[in-house]
C-alpha positions as CSV (number, residue, x, y, z in Angstrom):
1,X,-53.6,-20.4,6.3
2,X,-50.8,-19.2,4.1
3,X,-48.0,-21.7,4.0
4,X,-43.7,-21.6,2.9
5,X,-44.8,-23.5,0.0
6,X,-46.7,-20.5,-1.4
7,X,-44.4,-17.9,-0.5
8,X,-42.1,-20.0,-2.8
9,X,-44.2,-20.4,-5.5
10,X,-45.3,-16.7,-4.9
11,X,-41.7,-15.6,-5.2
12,X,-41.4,-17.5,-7.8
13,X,-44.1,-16.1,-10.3
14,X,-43.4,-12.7,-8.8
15,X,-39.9,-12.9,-9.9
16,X,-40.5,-14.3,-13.7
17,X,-44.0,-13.0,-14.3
18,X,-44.4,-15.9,-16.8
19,X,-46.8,-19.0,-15.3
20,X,-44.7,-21.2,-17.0
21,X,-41.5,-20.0,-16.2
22,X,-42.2,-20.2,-12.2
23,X,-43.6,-23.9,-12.6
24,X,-40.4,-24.7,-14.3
25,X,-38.2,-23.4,-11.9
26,X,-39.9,-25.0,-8.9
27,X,-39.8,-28.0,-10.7
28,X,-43.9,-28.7,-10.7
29,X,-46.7,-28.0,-13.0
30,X,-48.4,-25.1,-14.1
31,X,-51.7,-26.2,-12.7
32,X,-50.4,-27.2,-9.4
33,X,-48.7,-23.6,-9.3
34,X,-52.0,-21.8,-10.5
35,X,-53.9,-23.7,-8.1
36,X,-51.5,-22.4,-5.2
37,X,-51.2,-18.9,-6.0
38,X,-55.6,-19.1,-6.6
39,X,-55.2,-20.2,-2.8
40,X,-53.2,-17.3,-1.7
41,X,-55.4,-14.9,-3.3
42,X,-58.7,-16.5,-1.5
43,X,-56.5,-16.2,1.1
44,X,-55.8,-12.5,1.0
45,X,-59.6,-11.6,-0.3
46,X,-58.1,-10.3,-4.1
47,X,-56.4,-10.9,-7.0
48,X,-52.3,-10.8,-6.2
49,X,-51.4,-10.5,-10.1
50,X,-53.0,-9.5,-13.4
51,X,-53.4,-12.1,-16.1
52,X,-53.6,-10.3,-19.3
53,X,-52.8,-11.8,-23.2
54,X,-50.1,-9.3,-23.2
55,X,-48.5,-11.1,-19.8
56,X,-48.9,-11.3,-16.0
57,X,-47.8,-8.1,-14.1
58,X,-48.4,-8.1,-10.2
59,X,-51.3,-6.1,-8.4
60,X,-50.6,-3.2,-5.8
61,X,-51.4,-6.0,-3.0
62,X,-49.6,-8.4,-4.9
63,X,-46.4,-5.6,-4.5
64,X,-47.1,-4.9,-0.7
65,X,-47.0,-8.8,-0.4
66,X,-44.2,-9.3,-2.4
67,X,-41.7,-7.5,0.2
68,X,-43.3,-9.0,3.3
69,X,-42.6,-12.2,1.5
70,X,-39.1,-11.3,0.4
71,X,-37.9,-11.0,3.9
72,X,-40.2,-13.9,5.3
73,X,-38.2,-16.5,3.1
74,X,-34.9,-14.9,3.6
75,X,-35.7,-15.6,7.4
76,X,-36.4,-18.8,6.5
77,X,-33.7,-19.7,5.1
78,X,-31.3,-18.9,7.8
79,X,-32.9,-21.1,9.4
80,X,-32.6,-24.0,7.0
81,X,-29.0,-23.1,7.5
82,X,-29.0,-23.6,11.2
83,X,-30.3,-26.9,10.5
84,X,-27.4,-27.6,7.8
85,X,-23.9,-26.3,9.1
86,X,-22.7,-28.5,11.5
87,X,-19.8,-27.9,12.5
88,X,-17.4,-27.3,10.4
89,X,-16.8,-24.4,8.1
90,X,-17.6,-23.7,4.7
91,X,-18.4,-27.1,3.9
92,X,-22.4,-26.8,2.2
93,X,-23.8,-24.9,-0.3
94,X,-22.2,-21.1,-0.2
95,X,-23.9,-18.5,-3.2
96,X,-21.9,-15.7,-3.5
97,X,-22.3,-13.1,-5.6
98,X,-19.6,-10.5,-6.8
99,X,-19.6,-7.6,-8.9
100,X,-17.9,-7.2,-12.3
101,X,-15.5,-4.8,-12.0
102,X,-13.7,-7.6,-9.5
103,X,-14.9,-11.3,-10.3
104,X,-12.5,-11.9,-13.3
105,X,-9.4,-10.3,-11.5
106,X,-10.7,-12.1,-8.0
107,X,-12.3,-15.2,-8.7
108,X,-9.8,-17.1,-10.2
109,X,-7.7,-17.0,-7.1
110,X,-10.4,-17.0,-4.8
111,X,-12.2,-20.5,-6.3
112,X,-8.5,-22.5,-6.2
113,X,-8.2,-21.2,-2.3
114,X,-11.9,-22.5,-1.9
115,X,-11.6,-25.8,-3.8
116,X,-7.7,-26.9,-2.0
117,X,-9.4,-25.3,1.5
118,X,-12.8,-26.4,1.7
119,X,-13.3,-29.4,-0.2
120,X,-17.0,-30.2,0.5
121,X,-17.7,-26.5,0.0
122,X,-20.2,-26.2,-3.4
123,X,-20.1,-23.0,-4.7
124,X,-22.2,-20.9,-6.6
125,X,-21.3,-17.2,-8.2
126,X,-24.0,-14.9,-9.3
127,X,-21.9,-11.7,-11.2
128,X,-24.4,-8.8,-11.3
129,X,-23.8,-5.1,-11.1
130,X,-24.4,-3.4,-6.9
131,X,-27.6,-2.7,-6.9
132,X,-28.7,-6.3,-8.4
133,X,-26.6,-8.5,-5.6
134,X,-27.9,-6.2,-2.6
135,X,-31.6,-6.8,-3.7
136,X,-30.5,-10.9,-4.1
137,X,-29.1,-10.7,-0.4
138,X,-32.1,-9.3,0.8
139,X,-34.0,-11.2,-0.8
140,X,-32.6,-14.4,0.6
141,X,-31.7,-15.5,-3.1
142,X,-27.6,-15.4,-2.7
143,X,-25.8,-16.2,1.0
144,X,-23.2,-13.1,0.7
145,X,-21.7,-10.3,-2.0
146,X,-17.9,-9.6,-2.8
147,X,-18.7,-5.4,-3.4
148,X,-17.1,-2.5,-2.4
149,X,-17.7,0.1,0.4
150,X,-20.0,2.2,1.1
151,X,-23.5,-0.6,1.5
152,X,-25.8,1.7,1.4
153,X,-28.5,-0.5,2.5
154,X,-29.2,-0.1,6.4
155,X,-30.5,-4.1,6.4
156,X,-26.8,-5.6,5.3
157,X,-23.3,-5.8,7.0
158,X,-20.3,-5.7,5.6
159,X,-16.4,-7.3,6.4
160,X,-14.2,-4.9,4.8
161,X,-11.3,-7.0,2.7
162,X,-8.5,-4.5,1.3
163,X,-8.2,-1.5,-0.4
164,X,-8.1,-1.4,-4.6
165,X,-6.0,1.8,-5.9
166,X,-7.0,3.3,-8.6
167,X,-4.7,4.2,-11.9
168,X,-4.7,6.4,-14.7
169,X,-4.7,4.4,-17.8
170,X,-3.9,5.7,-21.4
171,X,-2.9,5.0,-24.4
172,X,1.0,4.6,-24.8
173,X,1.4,7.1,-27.3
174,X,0.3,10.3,-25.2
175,X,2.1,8.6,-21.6
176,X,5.3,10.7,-21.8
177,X,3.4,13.8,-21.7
178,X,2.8,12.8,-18.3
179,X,4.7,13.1,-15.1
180,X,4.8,9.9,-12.9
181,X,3.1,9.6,-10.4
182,X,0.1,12.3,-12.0
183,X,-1.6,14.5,-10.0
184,X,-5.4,14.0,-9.5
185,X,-5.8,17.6,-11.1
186,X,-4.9,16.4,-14.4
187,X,-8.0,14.5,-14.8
188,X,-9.4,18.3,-15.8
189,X,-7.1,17.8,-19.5
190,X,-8.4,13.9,-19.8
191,X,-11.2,12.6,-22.3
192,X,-12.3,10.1,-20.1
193,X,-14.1,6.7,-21.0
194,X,-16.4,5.7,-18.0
195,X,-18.7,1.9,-17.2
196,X,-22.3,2.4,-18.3
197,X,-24.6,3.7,-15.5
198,X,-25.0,0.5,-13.0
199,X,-21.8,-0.2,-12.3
200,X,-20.5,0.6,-9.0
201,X,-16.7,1.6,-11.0
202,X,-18.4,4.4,-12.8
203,X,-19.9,6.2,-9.8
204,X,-16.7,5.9,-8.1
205,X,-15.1,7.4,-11.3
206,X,-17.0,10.2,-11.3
207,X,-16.8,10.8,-7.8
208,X,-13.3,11.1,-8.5
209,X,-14.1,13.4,-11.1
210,X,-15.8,15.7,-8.9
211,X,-12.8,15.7,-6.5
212,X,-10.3,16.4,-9.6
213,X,-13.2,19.1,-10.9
214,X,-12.6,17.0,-13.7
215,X,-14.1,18.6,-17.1
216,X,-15.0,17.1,-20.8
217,X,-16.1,13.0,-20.6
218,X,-15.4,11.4,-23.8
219,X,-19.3,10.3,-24.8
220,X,-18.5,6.4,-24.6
221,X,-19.1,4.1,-22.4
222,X,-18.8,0.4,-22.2
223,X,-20.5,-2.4,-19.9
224,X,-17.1,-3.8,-19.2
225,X,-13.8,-3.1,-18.2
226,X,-11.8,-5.0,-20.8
227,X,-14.3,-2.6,-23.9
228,X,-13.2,0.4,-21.9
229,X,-9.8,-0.5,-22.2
230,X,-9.3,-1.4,-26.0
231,X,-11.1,1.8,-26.4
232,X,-8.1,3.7,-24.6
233,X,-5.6,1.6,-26.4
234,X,-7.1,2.6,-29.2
235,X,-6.9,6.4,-28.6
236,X,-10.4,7.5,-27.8
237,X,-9.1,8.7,-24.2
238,X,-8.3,7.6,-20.6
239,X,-10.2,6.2,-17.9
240,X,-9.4,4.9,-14.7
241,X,-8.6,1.1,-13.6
242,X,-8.5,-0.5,-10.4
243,X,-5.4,-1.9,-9.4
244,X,-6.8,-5.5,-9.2
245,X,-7.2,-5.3,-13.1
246,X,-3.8,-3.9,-14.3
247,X,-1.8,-7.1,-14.6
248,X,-5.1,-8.8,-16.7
249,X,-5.9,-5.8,-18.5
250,X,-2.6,-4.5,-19.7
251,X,-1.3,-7.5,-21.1
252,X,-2.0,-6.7,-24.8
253,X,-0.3,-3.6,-25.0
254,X,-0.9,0.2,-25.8
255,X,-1.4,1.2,-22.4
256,X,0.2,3.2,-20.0
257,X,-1.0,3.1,-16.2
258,X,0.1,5.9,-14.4
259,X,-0.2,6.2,-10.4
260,X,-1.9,8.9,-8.3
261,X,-0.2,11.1,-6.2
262,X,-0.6,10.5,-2.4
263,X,-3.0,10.4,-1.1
264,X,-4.3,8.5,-4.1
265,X,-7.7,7.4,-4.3
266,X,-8.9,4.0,-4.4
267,X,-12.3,2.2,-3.2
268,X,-12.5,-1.0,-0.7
269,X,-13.5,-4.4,-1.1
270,X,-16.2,-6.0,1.2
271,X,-18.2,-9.2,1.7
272,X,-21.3,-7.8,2.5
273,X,-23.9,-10.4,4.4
274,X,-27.7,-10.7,6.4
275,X,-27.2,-9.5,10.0
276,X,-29.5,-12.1,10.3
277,X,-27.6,-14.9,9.1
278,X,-26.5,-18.0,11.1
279,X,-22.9,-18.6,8.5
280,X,-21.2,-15.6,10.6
281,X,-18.6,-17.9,11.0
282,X,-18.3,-18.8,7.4
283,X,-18.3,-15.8,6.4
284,X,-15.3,-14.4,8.2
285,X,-13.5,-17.7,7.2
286,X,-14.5,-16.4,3.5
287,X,-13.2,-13.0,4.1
288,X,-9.9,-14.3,5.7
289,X,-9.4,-16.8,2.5
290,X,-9.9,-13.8,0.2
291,X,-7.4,-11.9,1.8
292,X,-5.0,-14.7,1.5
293,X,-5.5,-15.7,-2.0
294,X,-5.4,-11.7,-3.0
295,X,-2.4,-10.1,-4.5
296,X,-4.2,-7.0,-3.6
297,X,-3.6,-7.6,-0.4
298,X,0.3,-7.7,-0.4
299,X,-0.3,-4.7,-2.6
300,X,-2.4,-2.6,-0.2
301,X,0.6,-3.2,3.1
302,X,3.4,-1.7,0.9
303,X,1.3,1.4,-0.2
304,X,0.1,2.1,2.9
305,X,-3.9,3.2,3.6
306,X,-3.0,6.4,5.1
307,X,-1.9,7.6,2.0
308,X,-4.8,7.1,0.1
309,X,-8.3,9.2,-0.3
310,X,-11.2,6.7,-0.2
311,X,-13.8,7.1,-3.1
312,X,-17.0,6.8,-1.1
313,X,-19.7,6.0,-3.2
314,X,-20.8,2.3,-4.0
C-alpha cells in the first residue's frame, strides 16, 4: 500500500535527485528516506530511479509515476486547505509566485496592501520565469502565479488584473528623431535589445516584432530588465518596456520612452490558480487587493482598453 508520506518523500528525491538533499528538505534521515522510496519500488515491482557514482536520475516508471504523483499531492493539498481556512480571508499560509518582468515594479505595493489588510496572512513569493511557476502550480508546490495572459495550460485558471502598455525605450540621444507617440512600423529602423529566451517579456516582444515586421535584433540580450535598459542608455539600441517598469527603470537617466500609437500594444496581468483549489475566495480577494494597490490600474482607465492591441503570447 503506497501511502502520502511516500509520495512526499518521492516528490521529494524526484525533484533534487540528490539522497541527501531530499532527506534534508523533509527534515528526516537519509536512511529513513532510502528505506521509503525501497518500499515504493517493492511496491511497484522495479526500480523507480537509477543510483549511479555519477548521481541518481529517475527510471521511465519512475517518470510515469512522477506525474501521477505530481497531481495526487496537489489534490491533496487542497484538501489540507479545506481543513485550514476557516473563515476568514487570506489569513494562512498564501505562496505566490510572480514572474520577473512584474515582481519588482508589483510587489512592493502589493506586500504593504497585504501586510495593513490581512495581518495573519504569511506570505511566501517564488519569482521564476512562465513556464517555471505554471509547472509549480500544477504541481501543488506554490497556491497561485501573478503572470500575464494567455495560460497556455488547459489544467489552470486565470483572474485577469489590468492591462500593462508597452513603450518604446531609447537612449536620449537619438529621441528627437522620433515623433511622439511612434508608430509600431518603426520598430523595422530599431536595433532592438530583447530578455533571454524564458521570459514571457521576450516572446511578447517579438510578437510585437512580427506585427511591426520588425527587421535587424541587436545580438544582446539580458536576463533582466534593468541589464536591458543600461544597455539602451548606453547606446546599444532600443527595446521595449512595460508600463509598470517606466517610473523604476527610468530613474537614472539616458532614456527616452516613447508611446505607441493607438491601438498600442500591451500584454495583461493575471493571477492564474488550480481549478481545483478550495482558496477561490482568496484568491479573488488577492486579485481585488492587486488592483487596488496598482498604479497600473489608474493607468489602464485613462488609456482606455479599446485602444490597445493585445500581445497574445505568454
Amino acid at each position: 500500500m503506497i501511502t502520502i508520506r511516500q509520495l512526499r518523500y518521492f516528490q521529494a528525491l524526484s525533484e533534487t535527485l540528490h539522497f541527501g538533499q531530499a532527506a534534508r528538505r523533509l527534515n528526516i534521515s537519509q536512511p529513513a528516506l532510502s528505506a521509503q522510496i525501497a518500499q515504493m519500488e517493492e511496491f511497484f515491482g522495479g526500480p523507480l530511479f537509477n543510483r549511479a557514482a555519477s548521481g541518481v536520475s529517475l527510471t521511465s516508471d519512475g517518470s510515469l509515476i512522477g506525474e501521477r504523483v505530481q497531481r495526487i499531492l496537489a489534490e491533496v493539498n487542497e484538501l489540507e486547505n479545506l481543513a485550514s481556512l476557516g473563515d476568514q480571508l487570506l489569513s494562512r499560509r498564501l505562496r505566490l509566485g510572480i514572474i520577473p518582468s512584474a515582481a519588482p515594479y508589483l510587489l512592493p505595493n502589493i506586500l504593504r496592501e497585504l501586510g495593513r489588510t490581512y495581518p495573519t496572512l504569511a506570505c511566501e513569493i517564488r519569482e521564476s520565469v512562465t513556464d517555471r511557476l505554471l509547472a509549480d502550480l500544477t504541481a501543488g508546490q506554490i497556491d497561485c502565479a501573478i503572470v500575464a495572459l494567455p495560460v497556455e495550460w488547459s489544467d489552470l485558471e486565470s483572474i485577469a488584473l489590468f492591462d500593462d502598455l508597452f513603450h518604446l525605450a531609447l537612449p536620449v540621444a537619438e529621441a528627437d528623431r522620433l515623433p511622439s507617440p511612434v508608430p509600431l512600423k518603426i520598430l523595422r529602423q530599431e536595433r532592438l535589445i530583447l530578455l533571454e529566451e524564458g521570459h514571457c517579456l521576450r516572446a511578447q516582444a517579438l510578437e510585437i516584432c512580427r506585427t511591426a515586421d520588425a527587421g535587424e535584433m541587436a545580438g544582446l540580450a539580458a536576463t533582466s530588465l534593468t541589464t536591458i535598459l543600461r544597455m539602451v542608455s548606453g547606446g546599444l539600441g532600443a527595446t521595449l518596456i512595460p508600463q509598470m517598469a517606466i517610473a523604476d527603470e527610468t530613474s537614472g537617466g539616458g532614456i527616452a520612452i516613447r508611446p505607441f500609437e493607438a491601438p498600442a500594444p500591451f500584454r495583461t496581468i493575471a493571477l492564474a490558480f488550480r481549478p481545483s483549489t478550495a482558496r477561490r475566495r482568496d484568491f479573488d480577494a488577492l486579485a481585488a487587493l492587486i488592483r487596488r494597490s496598482s498604479d497600473n490600474v489608474r493607468r489602464r482607465r485613462t488609456s482606455g482598453p479599446s485602444r490597445q492591441r493585445a500581445i497574445r503570447r505568454g
